[in-house]
C-alpha positions as CSV (number, residue, x, y, z in Angstrom):
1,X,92.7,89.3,70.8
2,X,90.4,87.5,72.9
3,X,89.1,83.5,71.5
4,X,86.2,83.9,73.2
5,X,83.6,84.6,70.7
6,X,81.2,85.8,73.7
7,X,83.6,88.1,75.5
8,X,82.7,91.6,76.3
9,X,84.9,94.3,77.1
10,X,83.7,96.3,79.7
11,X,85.0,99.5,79.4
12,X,82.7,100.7,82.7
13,X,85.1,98.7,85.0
14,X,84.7,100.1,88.8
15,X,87.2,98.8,90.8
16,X,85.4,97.6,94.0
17,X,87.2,97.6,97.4
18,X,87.6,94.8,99.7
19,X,84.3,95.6,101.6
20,X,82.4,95.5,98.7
21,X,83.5,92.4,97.4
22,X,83.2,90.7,101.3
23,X,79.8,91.1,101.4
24,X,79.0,89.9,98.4
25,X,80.9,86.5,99.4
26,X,79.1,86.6,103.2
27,X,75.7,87.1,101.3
28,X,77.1,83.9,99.1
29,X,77.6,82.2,102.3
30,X,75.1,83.2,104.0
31,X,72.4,82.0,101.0
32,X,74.3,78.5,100.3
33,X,75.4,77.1,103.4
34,X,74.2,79.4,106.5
35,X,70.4,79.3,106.0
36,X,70.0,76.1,104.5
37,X,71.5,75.2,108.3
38,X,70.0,77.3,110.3
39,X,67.7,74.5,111.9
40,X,70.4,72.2,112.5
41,X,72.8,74.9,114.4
42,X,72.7,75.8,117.6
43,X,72.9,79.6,119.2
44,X,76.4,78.9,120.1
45,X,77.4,78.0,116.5
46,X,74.7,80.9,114.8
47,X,76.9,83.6,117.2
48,X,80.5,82.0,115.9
49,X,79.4,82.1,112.3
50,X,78.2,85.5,113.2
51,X,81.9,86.6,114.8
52,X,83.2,85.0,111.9
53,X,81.7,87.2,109.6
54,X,82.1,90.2,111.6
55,X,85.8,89.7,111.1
56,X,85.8,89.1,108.1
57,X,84.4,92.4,107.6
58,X,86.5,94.4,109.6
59,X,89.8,92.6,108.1
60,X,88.4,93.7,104.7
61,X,87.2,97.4,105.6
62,X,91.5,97.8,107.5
63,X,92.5,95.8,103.8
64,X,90.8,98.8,101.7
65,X,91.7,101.5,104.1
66,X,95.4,100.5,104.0
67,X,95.4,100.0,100.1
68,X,93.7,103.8,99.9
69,X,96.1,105.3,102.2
70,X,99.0,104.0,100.2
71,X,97.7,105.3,97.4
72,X,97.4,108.3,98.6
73,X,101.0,108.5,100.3
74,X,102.2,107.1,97.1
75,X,100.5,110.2,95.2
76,X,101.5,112.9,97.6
77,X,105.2,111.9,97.3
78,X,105.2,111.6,94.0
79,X,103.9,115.3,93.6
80,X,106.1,116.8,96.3
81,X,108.9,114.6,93.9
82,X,108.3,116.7,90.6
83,X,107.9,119.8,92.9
84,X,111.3,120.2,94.0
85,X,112.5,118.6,90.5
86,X,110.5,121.6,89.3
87,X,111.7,124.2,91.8
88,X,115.6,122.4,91.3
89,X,115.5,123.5,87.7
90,X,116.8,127.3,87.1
91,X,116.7,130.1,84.1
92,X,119.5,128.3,82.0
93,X,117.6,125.1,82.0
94,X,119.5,123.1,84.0
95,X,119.1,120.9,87.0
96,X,121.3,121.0,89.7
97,X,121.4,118.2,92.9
98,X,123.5,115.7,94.7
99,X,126.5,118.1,93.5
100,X,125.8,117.3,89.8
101,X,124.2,119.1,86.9
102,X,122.3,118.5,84.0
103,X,121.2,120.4,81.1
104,X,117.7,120.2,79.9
105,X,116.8,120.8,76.4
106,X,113.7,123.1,76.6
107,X,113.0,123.0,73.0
């Protein structure tokens, strides 16, 4: 239940990654408080703002890179898991590991 009367559900939801969403705040910046400026700064400050940027960047593309990669190390352990879970369960239907058993009802 949502008591907004003008809220919309978006089922279409695409998660964006950190890159994605960086550039969108730089290109924010950039519009609101870089250009208006650029007259008043000089090349010294225009090449910080610039390093700046570029850092931000690069923090955000090792931010989605890492939060892929544990996705993906998450996944493949998981799946290796309910392999050998799998492969651990014999004829009779029972799983055997860490010197205990335990029937499973196949029914």
């Amino acid at each position: 239940m949502n008591i907004n009367e003008d809220y919309q559900n978006n089922e279409e939801f695409e998660e964006r990654t950190y890159e994605e969403e960086m550039h969108e705040y730089i290109g924010f910046l950039h519009e609101k408080l870089i250009k208006p400026m650029m007259g008043k700064l000089n090349n010294e400050e225009l090449i910080t703002i610039g390093l700046m940027g570029t850092n931000l960047l690069y923090i955000a593309k090792v931010a989605t890179e890492s939060k892929l990669y544990s996705k993906k190390v998450i996944t493949d352990e998981y799946k290796e898991l309910i392999s050998d879970m799998c492969k651990s369960i014999n004829d009779e239907g029972s799983i055997s590991g860490d010197n205990t058993t335990y029937n499973v009802n196949r029914n």
